[in-house]
C-alpha positions as a printed Julia matrix, in Angstrom:
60×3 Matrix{Float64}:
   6.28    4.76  -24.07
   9.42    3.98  -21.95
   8.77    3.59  -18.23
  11.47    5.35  -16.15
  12.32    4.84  -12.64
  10.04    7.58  -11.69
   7.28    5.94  -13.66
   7.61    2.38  -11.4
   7.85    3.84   -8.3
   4.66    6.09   -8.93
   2.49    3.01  -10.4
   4.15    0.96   -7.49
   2.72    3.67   -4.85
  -0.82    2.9    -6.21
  -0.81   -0.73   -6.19
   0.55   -0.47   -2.62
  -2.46    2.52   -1.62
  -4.97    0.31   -3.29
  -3.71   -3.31   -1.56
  -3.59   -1.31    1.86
  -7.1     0.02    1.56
  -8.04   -3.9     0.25
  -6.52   -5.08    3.34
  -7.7    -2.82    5.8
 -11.39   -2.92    4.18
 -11.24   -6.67    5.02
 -10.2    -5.95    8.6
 -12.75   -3.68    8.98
 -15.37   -5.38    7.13
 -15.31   -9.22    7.0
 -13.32  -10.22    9.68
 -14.73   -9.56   13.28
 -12.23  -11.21   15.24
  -8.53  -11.04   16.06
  -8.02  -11.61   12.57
  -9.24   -8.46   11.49
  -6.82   -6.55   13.94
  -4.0    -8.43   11.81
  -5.36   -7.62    8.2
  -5.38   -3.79    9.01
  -2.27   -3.71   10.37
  -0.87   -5.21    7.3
  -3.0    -2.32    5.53
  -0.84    0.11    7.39
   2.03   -1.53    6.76
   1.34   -1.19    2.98
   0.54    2.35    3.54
   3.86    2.87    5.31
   5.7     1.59    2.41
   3.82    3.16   -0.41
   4.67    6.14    1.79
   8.22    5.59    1.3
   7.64    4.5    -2.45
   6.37    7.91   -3.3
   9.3     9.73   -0.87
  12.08    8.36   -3.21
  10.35    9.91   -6.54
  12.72   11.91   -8.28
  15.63   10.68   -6.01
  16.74    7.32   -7.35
């Protein structure tokens, strides 16, 4: 099974979705002070990303 450009980018999207929902779960969840304002941004900015990730499937 040979992993194509396609392939990465798609498995890279999850990792990204999944570390983003991580991140803003602890935001949300453990942290109840300015901290937490910094670990869900960081979620979004994973999001953002994996947004782009997914964008450039089938173009590289």
């Amino acid at each position: 099974m040979g992993m194509n450009k396609n392939t990465i980018l798609g498995w890279a999207t999850l990792i990204m979705v999944l570390m983003g929902l991580l991140l803003i779960g602890l935001g949300a969840f453990r942290y109840d002070d300015v901290a937490g304002w910094g670990f869900a941004a960081v979620g979004l900015g994973f999001f953002a990303n994996a947004w782009v990730f997914n964008s450039l499937k089938g173009r590289v």
